[in-house]
C-alpha positions in Angstrom: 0.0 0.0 0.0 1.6 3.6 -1.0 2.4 5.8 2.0 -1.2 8.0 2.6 1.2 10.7 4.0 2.7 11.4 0.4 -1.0 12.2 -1.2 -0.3 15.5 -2.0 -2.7 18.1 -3.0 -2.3 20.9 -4.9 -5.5 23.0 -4.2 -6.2 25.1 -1.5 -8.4 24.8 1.4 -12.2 24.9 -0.3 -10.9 25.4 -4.0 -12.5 22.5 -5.8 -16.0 22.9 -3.6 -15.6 26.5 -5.3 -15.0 24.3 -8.6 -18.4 22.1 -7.6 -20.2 25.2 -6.9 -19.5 27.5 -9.9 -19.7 24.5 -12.5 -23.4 24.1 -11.4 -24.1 27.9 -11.6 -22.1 28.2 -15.3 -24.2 25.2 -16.1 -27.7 26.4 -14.9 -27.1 30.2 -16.4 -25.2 29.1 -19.7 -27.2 26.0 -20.6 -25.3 23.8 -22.9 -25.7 23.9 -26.4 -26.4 21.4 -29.0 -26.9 20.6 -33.2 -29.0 17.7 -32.4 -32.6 18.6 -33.4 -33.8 15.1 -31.6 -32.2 15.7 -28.2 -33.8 18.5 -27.9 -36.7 18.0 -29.1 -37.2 15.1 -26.4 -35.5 17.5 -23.8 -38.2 20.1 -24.7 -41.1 16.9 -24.2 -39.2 16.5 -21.1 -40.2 19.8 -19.7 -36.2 20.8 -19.8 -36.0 25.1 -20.3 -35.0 25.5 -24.2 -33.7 28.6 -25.9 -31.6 29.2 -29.1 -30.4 25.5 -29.0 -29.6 25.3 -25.6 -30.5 23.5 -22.9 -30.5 24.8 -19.3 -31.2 22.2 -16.7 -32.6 23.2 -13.2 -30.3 23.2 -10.3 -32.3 20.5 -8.7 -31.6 18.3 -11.8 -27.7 19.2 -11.6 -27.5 18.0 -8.1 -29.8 14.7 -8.8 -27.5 14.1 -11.9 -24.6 14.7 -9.2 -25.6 12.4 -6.8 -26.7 9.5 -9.8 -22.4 10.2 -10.5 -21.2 9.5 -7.3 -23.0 5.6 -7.4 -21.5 4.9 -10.9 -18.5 2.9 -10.0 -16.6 0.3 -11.8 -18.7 -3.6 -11.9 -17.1 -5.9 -9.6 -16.8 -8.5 -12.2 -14.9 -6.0 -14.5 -11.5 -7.1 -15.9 -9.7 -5.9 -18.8 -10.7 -7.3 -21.8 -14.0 -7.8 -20.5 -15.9 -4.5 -22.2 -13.7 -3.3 -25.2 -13.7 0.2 -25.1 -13.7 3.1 -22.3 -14.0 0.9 -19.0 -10.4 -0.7 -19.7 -8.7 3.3 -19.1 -11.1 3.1 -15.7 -10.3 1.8 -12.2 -11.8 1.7 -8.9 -10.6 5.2 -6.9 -8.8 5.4 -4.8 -6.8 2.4 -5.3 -3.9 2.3 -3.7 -2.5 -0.9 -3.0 -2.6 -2.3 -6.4 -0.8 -1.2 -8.9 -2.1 -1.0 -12.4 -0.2 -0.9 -16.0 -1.9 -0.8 -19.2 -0.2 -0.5 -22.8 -2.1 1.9 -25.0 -3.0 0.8 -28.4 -3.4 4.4 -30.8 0.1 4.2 -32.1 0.3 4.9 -35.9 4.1 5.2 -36.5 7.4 2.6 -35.3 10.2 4.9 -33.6 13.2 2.9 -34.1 15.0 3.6 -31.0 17.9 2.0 -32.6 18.3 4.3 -35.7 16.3 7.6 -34.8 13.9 6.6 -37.7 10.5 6.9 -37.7 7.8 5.5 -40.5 4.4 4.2 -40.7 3.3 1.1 -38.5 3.5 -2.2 -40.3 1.2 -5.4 -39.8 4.6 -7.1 -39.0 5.5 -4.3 -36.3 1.9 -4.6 -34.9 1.9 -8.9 -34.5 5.5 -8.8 -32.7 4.0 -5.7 -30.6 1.0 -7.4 -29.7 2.8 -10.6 -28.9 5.5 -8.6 -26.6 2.0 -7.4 -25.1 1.1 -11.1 -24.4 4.0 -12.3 -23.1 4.3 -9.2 -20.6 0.8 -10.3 -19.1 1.8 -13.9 -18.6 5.0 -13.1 -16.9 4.6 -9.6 -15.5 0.4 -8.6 -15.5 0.7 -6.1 -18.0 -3.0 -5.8 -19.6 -3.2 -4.4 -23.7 -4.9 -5.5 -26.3 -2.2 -4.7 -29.7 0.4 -2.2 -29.8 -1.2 0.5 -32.4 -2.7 0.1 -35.6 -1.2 -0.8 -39.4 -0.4 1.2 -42.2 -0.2 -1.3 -44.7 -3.8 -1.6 -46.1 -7.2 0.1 -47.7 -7.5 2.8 -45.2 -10.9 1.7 -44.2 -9.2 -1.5 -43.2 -6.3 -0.1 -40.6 -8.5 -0.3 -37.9 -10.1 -3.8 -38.3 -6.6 -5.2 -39.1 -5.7 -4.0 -35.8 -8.1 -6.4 -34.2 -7.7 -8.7 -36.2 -3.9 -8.7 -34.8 -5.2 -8.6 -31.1 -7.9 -11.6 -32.0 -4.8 -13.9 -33.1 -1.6 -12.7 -31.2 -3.3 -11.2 -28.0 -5.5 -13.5 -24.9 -7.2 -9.9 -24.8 -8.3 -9.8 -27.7 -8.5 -6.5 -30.4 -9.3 -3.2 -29.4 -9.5 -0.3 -32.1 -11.8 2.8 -33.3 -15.2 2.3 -35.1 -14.5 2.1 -39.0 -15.7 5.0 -40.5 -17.8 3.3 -42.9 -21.8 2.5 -42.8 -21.6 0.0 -45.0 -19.1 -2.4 -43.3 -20.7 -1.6 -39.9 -22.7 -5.0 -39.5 -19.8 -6.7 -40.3 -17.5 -4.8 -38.3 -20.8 -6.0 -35.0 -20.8 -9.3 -36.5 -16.5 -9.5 -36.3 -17.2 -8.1 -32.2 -20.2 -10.1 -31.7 -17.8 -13.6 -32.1 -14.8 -12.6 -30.4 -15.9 -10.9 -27.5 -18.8 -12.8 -25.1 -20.2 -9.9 -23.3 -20.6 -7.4 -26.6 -24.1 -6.7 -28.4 -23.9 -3.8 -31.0 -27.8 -3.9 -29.3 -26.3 -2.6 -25.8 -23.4 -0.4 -27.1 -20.8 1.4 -24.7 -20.4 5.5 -25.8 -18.0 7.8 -25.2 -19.3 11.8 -25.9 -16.3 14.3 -26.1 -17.4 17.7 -27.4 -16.0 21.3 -28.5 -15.8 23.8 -25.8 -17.6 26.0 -24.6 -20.5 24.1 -23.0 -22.1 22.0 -26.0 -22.7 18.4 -26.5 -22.4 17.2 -30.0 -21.3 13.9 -31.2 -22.2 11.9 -34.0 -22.4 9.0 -31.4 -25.4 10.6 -29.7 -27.7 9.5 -32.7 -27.5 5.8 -31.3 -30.0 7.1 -28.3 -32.1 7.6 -30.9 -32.3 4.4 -32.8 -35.1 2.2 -32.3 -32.8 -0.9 -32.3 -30.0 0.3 -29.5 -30.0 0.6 -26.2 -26.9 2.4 -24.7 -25.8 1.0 -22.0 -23.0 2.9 -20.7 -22.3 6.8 -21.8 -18.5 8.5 -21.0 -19.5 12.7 -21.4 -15.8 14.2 -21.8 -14.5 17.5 -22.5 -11.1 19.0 -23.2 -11.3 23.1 -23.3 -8.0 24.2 -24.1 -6.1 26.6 -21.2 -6.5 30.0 -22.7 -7.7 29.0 -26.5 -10.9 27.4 -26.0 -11.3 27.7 -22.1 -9.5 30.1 -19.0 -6.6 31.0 -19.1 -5.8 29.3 -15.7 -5.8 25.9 -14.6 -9.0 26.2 -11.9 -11.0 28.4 -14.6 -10.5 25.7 -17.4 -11.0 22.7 -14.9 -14.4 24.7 -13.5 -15.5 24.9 -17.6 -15.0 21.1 -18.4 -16.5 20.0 -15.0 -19.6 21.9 -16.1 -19.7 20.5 -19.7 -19.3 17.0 -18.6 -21.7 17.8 -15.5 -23.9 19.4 -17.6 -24.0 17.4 -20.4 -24.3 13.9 -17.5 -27.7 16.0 -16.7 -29.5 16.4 -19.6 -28.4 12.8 -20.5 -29.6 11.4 -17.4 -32.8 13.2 -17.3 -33.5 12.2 -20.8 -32.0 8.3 -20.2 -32.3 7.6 -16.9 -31.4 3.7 -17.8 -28.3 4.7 -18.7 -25.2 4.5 -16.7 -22.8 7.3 -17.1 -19.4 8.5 -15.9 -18.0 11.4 -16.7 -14.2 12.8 -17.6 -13.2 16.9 -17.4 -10.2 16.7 -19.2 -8.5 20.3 -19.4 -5.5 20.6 -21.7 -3.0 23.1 -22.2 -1.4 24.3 -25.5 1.8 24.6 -26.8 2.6 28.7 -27.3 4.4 28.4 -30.4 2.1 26.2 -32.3 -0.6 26.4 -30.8 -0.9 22.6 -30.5 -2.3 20.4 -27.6 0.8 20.0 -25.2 2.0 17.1 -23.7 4.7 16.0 -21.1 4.7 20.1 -19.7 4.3 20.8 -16.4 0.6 22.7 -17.3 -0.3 19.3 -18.4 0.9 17.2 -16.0 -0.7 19.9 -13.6 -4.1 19.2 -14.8 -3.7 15.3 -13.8 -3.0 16.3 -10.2 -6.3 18.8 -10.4 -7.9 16.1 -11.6 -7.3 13.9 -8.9 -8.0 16.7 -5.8 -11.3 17.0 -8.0 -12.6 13.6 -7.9 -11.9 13.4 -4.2 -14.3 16.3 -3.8 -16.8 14.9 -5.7 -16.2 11.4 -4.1 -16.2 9.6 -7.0 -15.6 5.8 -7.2 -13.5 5.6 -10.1 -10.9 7.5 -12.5 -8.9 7.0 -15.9 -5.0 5.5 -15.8 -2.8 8.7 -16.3 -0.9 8.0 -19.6 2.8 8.3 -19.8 1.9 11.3 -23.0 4.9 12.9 -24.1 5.9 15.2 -26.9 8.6 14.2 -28.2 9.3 11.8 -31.5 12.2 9.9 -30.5 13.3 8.4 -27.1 15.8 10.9 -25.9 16.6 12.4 -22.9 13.9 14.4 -22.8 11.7 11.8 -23.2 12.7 10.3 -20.1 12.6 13.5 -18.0 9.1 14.3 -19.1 7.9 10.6 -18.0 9.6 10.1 -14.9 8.2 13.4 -13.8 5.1 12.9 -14.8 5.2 9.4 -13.2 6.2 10.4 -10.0 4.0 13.0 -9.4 1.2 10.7 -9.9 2.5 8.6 -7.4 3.4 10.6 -4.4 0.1 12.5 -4.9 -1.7 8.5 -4.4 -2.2 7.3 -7.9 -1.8 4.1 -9.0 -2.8 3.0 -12.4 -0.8 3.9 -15.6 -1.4 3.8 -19.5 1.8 3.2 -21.3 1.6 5.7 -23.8 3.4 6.2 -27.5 6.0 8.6 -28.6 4.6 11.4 -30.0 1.8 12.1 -27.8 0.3 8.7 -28.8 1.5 8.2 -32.5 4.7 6.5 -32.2 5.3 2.8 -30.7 8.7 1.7 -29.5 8.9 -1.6 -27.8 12.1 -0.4 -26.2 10.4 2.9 -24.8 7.2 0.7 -23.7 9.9 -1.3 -21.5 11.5 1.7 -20.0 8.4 3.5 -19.1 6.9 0.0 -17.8 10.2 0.3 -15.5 10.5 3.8 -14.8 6.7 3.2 -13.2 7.5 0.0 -11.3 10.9 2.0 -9.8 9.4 5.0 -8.3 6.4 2.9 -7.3 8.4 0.9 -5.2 10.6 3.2 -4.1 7.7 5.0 -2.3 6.5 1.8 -0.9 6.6 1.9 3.3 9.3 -0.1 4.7 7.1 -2.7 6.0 9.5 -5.3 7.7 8.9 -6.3 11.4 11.6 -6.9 14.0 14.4 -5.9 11.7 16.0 -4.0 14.8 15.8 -6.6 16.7 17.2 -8.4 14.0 20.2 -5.8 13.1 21.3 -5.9 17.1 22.3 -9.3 16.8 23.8 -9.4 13.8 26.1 -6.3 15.0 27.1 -8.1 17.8 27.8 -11.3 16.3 29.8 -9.1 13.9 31.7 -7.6 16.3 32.1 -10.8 19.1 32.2 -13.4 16.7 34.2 -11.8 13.8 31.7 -12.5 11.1 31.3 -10.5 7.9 27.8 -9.3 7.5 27.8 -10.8 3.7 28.3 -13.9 4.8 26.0 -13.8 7.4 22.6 -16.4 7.0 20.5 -13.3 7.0 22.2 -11.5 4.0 22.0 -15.1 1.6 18.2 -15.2 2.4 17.3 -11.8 2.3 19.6 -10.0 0.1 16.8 -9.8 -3.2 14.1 -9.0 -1.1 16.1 -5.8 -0.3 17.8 -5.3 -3.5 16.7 -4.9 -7.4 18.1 -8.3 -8.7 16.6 -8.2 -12.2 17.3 -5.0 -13.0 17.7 -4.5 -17.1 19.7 -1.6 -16.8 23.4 -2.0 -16.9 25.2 0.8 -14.5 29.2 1.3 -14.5 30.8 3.0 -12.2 33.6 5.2 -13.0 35.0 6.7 -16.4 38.4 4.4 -16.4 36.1 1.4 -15.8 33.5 2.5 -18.5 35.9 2.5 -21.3 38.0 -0.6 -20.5 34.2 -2.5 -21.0 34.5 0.4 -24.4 31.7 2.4 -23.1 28.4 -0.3 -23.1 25.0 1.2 -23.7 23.4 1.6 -20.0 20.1 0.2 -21.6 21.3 -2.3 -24.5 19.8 -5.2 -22.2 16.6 -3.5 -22.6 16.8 -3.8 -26.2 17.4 -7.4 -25.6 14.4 -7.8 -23.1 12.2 -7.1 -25.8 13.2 -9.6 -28.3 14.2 -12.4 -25.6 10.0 -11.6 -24.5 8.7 -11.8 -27.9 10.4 -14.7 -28.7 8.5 -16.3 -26.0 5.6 -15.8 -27.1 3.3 -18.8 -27.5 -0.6 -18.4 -28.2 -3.3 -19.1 -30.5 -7.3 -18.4 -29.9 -10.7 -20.6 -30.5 -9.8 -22.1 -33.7 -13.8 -22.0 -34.2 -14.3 -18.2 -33.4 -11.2 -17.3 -35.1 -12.0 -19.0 -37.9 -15.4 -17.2 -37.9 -13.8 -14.3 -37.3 -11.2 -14.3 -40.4 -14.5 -15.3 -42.6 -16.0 -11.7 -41.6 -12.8 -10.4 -42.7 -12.2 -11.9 -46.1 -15.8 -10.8 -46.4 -15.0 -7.3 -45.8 -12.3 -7.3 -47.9 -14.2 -8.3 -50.7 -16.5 -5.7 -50.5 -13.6 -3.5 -50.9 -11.8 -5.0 -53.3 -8.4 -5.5 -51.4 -6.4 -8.6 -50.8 -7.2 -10.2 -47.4 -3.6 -9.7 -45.2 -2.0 -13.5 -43.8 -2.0 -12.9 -40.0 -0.3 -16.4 -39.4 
């Protein structure tokens, strides 16, 4: 269990009940505004306050929708794997004597560590991913589904090649985006429908994330609306921009995207009452050269801590992994610095689970820098871990004295031989040399060459294959597809 006196916060006495309040006045005064002529249609049915495409939900229906939040927690018989989609970034909060590690799957490009080179994702980069993926759940409880998605094929087809890959090389199965294509969408239900037990594209899982300021528009809404679905789980998520699309300071711009997910919770709760629903503020700050989203900065990593003092407040049950997200291409130096400070102050401030995220801010896969950052978490982790051991005073008196009265070395001492790797890291992959003279004699070694080697020593181990039935079911919904677009099916064996 981490050490409760390391859970930091970094708002002040009564700032995020100032958040609570204000969200809840922004949302009853500002209404949220929306492009869907059905919603609010049935809000207005509803008896909800319509004006100029806005909704404005009563205070009374804020603070119901509040109170519906705080219940929402993860199912006790979730695992990973077990709902494909938002639930696997989600974890029981607080959680802090388990420590979670997940391996995200949006990666696009292969960094090669190695050479500096960086080029589109290939089906062959994606199966030895996915298999390192495996193996590191068998031997060390890493959960993933595949590694990112390939490059190779129609375009239409990345994504479903992507699970395929996770299907065959992967116990968890595929993961990936929706295709963006209505014709191949029973197929693409059909494909989900045989691999995974629990899905129905009948009772689908929907995540909401909309534009800021305060409006709720996604094309994923429409599903409400269809006669034949029933959603059965709804994420609302928001991510104003710090001084672009939202405040220009951190509390302002977390206030504004607790009151768009809030607000847009209410109106989807008072309109689906069936339906449970979490929601995500998810602030961001920009780069001020480009413009861009910013990752790996401390305004970024700032709005993860928020986020955490936030939750608290509002005593919710559950929260997403905090991604390793960095900016940079390449795994350099300031790679690491970005992701062990991020890491660590997840961890004194009493967080626990972690997405291993790509280069790039999620484009770029590297086995090696999946491996580092999949150490980097497990080191500071443990290194904030209390000292637990019993009697070991007792224990150090007589070994002094038996040092000292019976002339005995302490590394030869019965106590060292059976305790020495329960106090020291004795599978360490990183190769330290002390001393320039000694460092080139062994003609300067690459500290982290045996991490290199880790990866391909893992992969090699890898030893899996899935239902021959569904999967055989599952590659006929494929070559199906395929057809349909006139492309040669790929070989995953």
């Amino acid at each position: 269990m981490i050490n409760s006196s390391l859970n930091i916060q970094i708002t002040q006495p009564g700032q995020t009940s100032q958040m609570i309040e204000y969200a809840i006045k922004i949302i009853h005064e500002a209404g949220i505004g929306t492009s869907r002529d059905k919603l609010l249609e049935l809000a207005d049915k509803n008896g909800m306050k319509i004006r100029n495409k806005r909704i404005y939900p009563e205070i009374s229906q804020i603070t119901k929708t509040l109170d519906f939040l705080k219940q929402s927690k993860i199912p006790e018989n979730h695992s990973f794997g077990r709902i494909h989609g938002f639930m696997d970034c989600m974890h029981p909060f607080p959680n802090r004597d388990k420590l979670i590690i997940r391996v995200n799957d949006r990666a696009s490009y292969y960094s090669d560590t190695k050479t500096g080179n960086v080029r589109p994702l290939t089906r062959k980069d994606v199966i030895e991913g996915t298999k390192l993926i495996h193996v590191l759940n068998e031997k060390e409880g890493i959960v993933g589904y595949t590694c990112g998605t390939p490059q190779e094929s129609h375009t239409v087809l990345n994504g479903i090649e992507q699970y395929m890959i996770g299907v065959r090389f992967c116990k968890f199965g595929g993961n990936t985006e929706v295709p963006n294509n209505d014709e191949l969408m029973d197929d693409w239900y059909e494909m989900r429908e045989i691999a995974e037990p629990d899905y129905s594209r009948y009772s689908p899982e929907v995540s909401i994330w909309s534009p800021s300021p305060m409006i709720i528009d996604a094309e994923e809404m429409d599903l409400f609306f269809h006669p034949q679905f029933k959603v059965k789980r709804l994420l609302v998520g928001s991510m104003p921009i710090q001084g672009l699309s939202g405040p220009v300071d951190p509390i302002g711009n977390m206030t504004l995207s607790l009151a768009e997910t809030l607000g847009g919770a209410t109106i989807m709760h008072m309109l689906f009452p069936e339906t449970e629903i979490h929601i995500m503020p998810h602030p961001q700050s920009m780069d001020l050269f480009s413009g861009m989203l910013s990752f790996g900065t401390v305004e970024q990593m700032r709005y993860e801590l928020l986020k955490t003092d936030l939750f608290k407040a509002l005593d919710f049950k559950y929260i997403m992994d905090r991604g390793t997200l960095v900016s940079p291409q390449v795994s350099g130096l300031l790679t690491q610095a970005e992701k062990a400070m991020s890491i660590t102050a997840n961890i004194v401030q009493g967080f626990t689970a972690f997405g291993v995220i790509p280069l790039s801010a999620d484009e770029g896969w590297s086995p090696f820098q999946c491996l580092l950052d999949i150490e980097l978490i497990r080191d500071i982790w443990s290194l904030y871990q209390p000292i637990a051991d019993e009697n070991r005073c007792e224990t150090a008196y007589h070994n002094v004295i038996s040092a000292i009265e019976e002339n005995q070395i302490f590394a030869a001492m019965e106590d060292t031989m059976i305790n020495l790797d329960k106090y020291y890291q004795t599978n360490t992959p990183f190769r330290r040399i002390y001393g320039y003279q000694k460092w080139m004699e062994s003609e300067r070694p690459d500290p982290l060459a045996l991490l290199h080697q880790k990866a391909e020593d893992l992969i090699s181990e890898w030893n899996y294959s899935p239902d021959p039935s569904k999967w055989a079911d599952v590659l006929k919904v494929y070559q199906r597809i395929c057809k349909k677009l006139n492309t040669k099916p790929a070989d995953f064996d």
